[in-house]
C-alpha positions in Angstrom: 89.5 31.0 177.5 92.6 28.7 177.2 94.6 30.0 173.9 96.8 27.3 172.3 100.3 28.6 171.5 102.4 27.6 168.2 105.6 26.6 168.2 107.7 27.3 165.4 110.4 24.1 164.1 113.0 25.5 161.6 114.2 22.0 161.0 117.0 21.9 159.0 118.6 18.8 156.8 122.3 18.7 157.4 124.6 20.2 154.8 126.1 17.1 151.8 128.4 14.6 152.6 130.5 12.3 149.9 127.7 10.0 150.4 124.5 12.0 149.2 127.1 12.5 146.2 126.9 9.4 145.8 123.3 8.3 146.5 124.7 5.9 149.0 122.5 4.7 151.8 123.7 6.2 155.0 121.6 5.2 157.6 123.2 5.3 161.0 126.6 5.4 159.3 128.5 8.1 160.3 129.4 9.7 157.2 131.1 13.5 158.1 130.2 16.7 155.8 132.2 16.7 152.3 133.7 20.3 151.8 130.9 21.8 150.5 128.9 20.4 153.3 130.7 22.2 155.8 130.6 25.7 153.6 126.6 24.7 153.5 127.1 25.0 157.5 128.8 27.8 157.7 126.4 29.4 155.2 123.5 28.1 157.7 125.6 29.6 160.8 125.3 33.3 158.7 121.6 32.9 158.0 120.4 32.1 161.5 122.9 34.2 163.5 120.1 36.6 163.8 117.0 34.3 164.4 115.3 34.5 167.9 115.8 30.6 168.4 114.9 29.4 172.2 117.2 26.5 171.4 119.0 24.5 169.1 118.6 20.4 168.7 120.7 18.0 166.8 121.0 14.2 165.6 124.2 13.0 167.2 125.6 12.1 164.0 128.2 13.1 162.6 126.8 15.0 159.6 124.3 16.8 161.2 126.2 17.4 165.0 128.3 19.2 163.0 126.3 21.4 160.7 124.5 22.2 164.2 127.8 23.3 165.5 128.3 25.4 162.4 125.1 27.3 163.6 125.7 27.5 167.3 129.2 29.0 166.5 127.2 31.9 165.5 124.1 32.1 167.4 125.9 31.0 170.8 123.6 28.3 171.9 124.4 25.2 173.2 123.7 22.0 170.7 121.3 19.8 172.6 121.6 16.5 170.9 119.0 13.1 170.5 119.4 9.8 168.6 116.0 9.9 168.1 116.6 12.4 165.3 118.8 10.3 163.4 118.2 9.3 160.0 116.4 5.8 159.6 118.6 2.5 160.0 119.2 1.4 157.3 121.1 -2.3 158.3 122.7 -4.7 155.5 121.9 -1.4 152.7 124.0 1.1 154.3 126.9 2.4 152.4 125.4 1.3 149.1 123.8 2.4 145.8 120.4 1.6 144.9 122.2 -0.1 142.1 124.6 -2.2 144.5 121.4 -3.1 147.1 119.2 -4.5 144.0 122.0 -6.8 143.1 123.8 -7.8 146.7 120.2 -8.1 148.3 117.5 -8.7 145.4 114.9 -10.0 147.9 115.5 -7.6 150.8 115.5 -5.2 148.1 112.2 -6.0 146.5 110.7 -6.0 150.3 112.1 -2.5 150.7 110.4 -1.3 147.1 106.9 -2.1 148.3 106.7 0.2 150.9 105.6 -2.1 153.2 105.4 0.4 156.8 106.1 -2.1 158.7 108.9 -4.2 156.8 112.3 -4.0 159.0 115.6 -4.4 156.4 118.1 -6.8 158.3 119.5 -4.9 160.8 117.3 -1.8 160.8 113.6 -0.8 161.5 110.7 -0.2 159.2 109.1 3.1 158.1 106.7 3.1 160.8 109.1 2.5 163.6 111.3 5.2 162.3 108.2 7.9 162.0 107.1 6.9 165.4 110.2 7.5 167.2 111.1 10.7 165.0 107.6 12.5 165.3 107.7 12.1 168.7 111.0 13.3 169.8 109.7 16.6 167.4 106.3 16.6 169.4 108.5 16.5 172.9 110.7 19.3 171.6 107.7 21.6 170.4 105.9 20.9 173.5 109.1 21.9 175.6 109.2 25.7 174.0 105.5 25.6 173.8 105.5 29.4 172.2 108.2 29.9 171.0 110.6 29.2 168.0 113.2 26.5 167.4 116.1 24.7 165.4 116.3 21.3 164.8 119.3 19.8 162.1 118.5 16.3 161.4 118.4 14.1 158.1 116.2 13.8 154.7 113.9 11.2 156.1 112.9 12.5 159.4 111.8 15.9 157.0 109.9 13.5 155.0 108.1 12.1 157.8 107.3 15.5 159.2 105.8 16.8 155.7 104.2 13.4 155.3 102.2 14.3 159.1 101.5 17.7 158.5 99.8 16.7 154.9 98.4 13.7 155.6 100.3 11.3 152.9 100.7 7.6 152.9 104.0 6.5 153.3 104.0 4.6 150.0 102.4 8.2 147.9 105.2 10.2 146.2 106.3 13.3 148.1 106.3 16.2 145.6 108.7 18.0 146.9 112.5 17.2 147.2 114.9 16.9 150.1 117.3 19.6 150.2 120.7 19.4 152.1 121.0 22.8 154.4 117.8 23.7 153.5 115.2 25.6 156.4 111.9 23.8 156.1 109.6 25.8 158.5 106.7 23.8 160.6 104.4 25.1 163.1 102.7 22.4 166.0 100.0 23.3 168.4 97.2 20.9 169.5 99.2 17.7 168.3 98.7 19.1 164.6 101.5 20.2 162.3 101.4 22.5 159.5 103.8 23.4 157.1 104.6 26.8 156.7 107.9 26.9 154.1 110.0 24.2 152.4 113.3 24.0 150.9 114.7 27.8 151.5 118.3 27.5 150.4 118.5 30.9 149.3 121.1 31.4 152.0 123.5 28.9 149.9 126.6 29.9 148.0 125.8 30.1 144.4 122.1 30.5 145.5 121.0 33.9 146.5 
């Protein structure tokens, strides 16, 4: 009888920048780690430096190509790195508060409040077109190390829409749990299912354990 194998995800949201500070829209912007992003990395490096990881994938940004580096620096794999696990595009409302979009864009930013899937912001894509393109790249890379277990550093939405999958939620219904920067969210996949199996472990943090 054919046995379907798990694989394991660690995916892992890329340690703070200025930006998540300062609840600014970052998007596609290439925002680097603050300081106590890159200690977050380092921190990350240290907790996975003895995990049996088949291989290690990365957003190309900035933030989280370098948190991935962090990692690799003590796990000695190579960073394998896809745009399709960067964070959503955020167009006109990157590098902006909530505050500033409401004000600069009210329209745009009324659109944006009603959760419409399929609304694009000028210049970026819409919630579905983002999930698509995230849950597959994360459905390719399962597939790939069919078995086995792997690490993934990408951004706060892409977690979101990999939670949202494995539970079933609307994209408009409130997530209960938050997004963590350097946190290890665990997911299993088999059969074109995901399950979670641990959220938002940042014991590994300084200040933390």
């Amino acid at each position: 009888m054919f046995q379907v194998m798990e694989t394991t995800l660690i995916i892992i949201r890329h340690g703070e920048t200025a930006w998540n500070r300062e609840r600014r829209m970052q998007g596609h912007t290439d925002t680097p780690l603050s300081g106590t992003g890159r200690a977050q990395a380092a921190a990350l490096g240290q907790r996975l430096s003895a995990a049996a990881l088949r291989a290690l994938y990365s957003s190309d940004l900035q933030r989280a190509w370098d948190t991935a580096r962090a990692i690799a620096a003590r796990t000695g794999h190579e960073v394998i790195a896809d745009q399709r696990l960067r964070e959503r595009r955020f167009g006109i409302f990157e590098g902006l508060t909530y505050d500033e979009m409401s004000r600069r864009y009210p329209g745009e930013f009324a659109r944006f409040q009603s959760r419409d899937p399929d609304y694009a912001i000028p210049g970026g894509e819409s919630a579905r077109e983002f999930r698509d393109r995230s849950l597959e790249c994360l459905a390719e890379i399962a597939g790939r190390h069919e078995g086995t277990e792997v690490a993934v550093v990408t951004h706060g939405l892409v977690l979101d829409a990999l939670y949202r999958a494995a539970h079933n939620l609307a994209h408009g219904a409130p997530r209960p749990v938050p997004l963590l920067n350097a946190s290890l969210n665990v997911f299993t996949y088999a059969a074109g299912g995901w399950r979670l199996q641990s959220w938002g472990d940042v014991g590994h943090l300084p200040g933390r354990r």
